[in-house]
N, C-alpha and C positions, 0 to 999 in steps of 0.2 A: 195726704188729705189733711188739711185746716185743724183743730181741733177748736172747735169753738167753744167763751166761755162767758158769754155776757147770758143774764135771762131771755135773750129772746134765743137762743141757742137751740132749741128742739122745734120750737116754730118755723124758725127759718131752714135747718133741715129738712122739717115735714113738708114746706113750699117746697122746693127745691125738688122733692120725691114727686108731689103733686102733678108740679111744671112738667116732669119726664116722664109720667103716664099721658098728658096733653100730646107730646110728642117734642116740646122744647128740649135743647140740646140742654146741660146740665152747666156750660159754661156763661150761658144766657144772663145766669143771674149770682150763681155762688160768688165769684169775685168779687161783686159790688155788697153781697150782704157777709161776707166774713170779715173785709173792708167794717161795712157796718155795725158786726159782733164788735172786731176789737175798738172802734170807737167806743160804742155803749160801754164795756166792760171798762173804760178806761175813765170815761166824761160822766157815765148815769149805770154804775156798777148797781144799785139797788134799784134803780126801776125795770119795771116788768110788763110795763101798757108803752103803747105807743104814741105816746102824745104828738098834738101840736111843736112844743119846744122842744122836743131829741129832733124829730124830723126835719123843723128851722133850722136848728146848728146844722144837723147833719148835711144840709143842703148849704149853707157858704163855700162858693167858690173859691177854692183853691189858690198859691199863688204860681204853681205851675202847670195847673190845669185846665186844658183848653174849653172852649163853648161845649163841643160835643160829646167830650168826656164827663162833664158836669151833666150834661143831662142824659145820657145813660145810668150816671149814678140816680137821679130824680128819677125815672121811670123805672128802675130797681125798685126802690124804696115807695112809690108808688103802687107797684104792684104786690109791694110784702102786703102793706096797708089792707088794699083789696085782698088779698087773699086771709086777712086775720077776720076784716067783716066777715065773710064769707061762709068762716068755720064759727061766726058767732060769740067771736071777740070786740070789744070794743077797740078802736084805733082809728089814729086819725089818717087820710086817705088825700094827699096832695092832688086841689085840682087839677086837669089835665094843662090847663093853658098857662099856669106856673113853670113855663120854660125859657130857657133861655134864644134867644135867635142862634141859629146853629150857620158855620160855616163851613162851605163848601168844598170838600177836598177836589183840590187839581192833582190828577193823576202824572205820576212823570214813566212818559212813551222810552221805553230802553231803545237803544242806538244799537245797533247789529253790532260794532265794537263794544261798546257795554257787556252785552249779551254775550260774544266773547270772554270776553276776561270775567264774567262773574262765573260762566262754566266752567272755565280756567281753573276758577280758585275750589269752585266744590269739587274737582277732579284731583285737587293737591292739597287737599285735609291734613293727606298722613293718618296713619293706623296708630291706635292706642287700645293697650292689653287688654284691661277691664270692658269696653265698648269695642268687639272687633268686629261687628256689621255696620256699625255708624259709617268708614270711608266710603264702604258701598248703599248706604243709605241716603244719603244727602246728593249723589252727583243724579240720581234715578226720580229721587221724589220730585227736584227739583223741577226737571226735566220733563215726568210727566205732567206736574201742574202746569207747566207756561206750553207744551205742546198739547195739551187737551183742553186747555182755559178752564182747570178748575180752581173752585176755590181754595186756600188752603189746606182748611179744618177737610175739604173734602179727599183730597192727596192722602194726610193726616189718618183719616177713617177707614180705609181702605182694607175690607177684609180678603185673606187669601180666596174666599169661596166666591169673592163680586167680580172677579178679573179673570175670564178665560183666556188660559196664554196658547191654545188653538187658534181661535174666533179672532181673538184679540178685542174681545167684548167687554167693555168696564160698567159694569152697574154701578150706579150712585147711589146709595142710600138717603130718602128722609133729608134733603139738603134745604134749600131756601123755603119759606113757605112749605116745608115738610114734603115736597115731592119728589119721586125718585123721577131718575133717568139714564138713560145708554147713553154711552160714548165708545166709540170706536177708536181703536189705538192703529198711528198710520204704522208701515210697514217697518219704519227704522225703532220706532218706541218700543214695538213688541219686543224687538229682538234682543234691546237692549233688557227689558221686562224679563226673556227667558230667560238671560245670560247672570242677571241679579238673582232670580227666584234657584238656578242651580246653588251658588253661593248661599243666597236664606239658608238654604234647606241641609245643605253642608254646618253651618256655622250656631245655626238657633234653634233651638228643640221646641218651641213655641210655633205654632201654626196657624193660629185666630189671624192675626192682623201681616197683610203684605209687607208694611216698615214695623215689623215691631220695637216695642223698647226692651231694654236688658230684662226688664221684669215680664216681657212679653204681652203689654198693654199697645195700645196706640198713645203715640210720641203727642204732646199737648203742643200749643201754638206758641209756650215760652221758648221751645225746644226749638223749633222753627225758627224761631225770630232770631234764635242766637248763630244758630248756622250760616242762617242767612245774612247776618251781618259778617259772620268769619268769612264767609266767601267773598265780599265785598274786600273786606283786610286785606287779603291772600293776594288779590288780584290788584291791591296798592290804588282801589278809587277809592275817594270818600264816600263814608257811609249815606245809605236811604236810609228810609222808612221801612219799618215793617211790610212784610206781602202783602200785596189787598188783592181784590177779586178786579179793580180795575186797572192796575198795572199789567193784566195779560193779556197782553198784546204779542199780534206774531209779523211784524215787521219785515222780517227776513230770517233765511232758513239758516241754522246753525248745525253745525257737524256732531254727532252723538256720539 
């Protein structure tokens, strides 16, 4: 965890706590205001209100930061704003139409050889002492995300008690717009799911989360993203982008 140290340091904490009794995911907003903490601590170490001027600096676009990175950070920093009025602070509160034109990601459709050789590679990780569920962690998560089209963060969250390996029944938790829903695991995922969860259960004395981490939390989206690029490595294509919710696609059926 971050250890924040500029004065708005307890305020944007107590958002952040606020945001996750609303039902917002916790990742929503910490990144763009600890982002925010070590600017202020660094640019306006003694101010403590939220003006007009930290907010202007703090909004200059970047020189390697796209359209729509810049305005997730604006609508962070927006909504800190709104939530200090709220609790009866003064701050200044960026109107909504202060954004920048955002562009539109084209999603890239994997090619059944693709889809190959990136299976390829999360199957050929290799085992390391300190992390010895990760080789079996990565070829399964993988796997269920792009055979159930979920998203990530929702692979990611995945507690042992939301996935009956009977039924082969997957509850969603609180995912888009805070709704849950069932997914059904076809016949080849399950078994590959039992054949993982005897492993788990062998290897991790942690039982909350189906991928758990060393510490027995759920694995974050940095964790993911770095996998996911090693798998790309392994398998000798050039790297993508990050996993998105629109690259899953099932084109053609791949071997598990």
């Amino acid at each position: 965890m971050t250890t924040l140290k500029s004065n708005f340091a307890n305020r944007i904490e107590n958002m952040i706590v606020y945001k996750k009794t609303l039902g917002y995911s916790e990742s929503t907003y910490r990144w763009y205001l600890c982002d925010f903490d070590r600017f202020c601590a660094k640019i306006f170490p003694n101010e403590s209100e939220l003006t007009q001027m930290i907010v202007m600096d703090w909004c200059r676009k970047r020189d390697s930061e796209s359209i729509n990175s810049l305005n997730r950070r604006l609508a962070a920093i927006r909504e800190f704003g709104r939530y200090l009025r709220s609790i009866g602070v003064s701050a200044y509160v960026m109107p909504p139409k202060m954004t920048a034109l955002q562009t539109r990601h084209v999603p890239h459709i994997f090619t059944e050889c693709e889809l190959l050789s990136f299976f390829y590679g999360a199957d050929n990780l290799g085992k390391v002492a300190n992390d010895p569920l990760r080789s079996y962690i990565v070829p399964v998560i993988f796997r269920l995300i792009y055979c159930c089209g979920l998203r990530p963060g929702e692979g990611l969250r995945i507690k042992t008690e939301d996935i009956d390996l009977n039924s082969g029944r997957l509850f969603i938790r609180a995912s888009k717009r805070h709704k849950d829903r069932v997914v059904m695991l076809s016949e080849d995922v399950l078994r590959l799911c039992v054949a993982y969860d005897k492993i788990r259960n062998r290897i991790c004395s942690s039982n909350e989360y189906f991928f758990p981490s060393k510490r027995g939390n759920a694995h974050d989206m940095q964790w993911l993203t770095r996998y996911f690029k090693k798998c790309w490595k392994i398998a000798g294509i050039a790297d993508f982008e990050k996993p998105r919710t629109e690259d899953t696609y099932r084109p053609a059926k791949i071997s598990l």
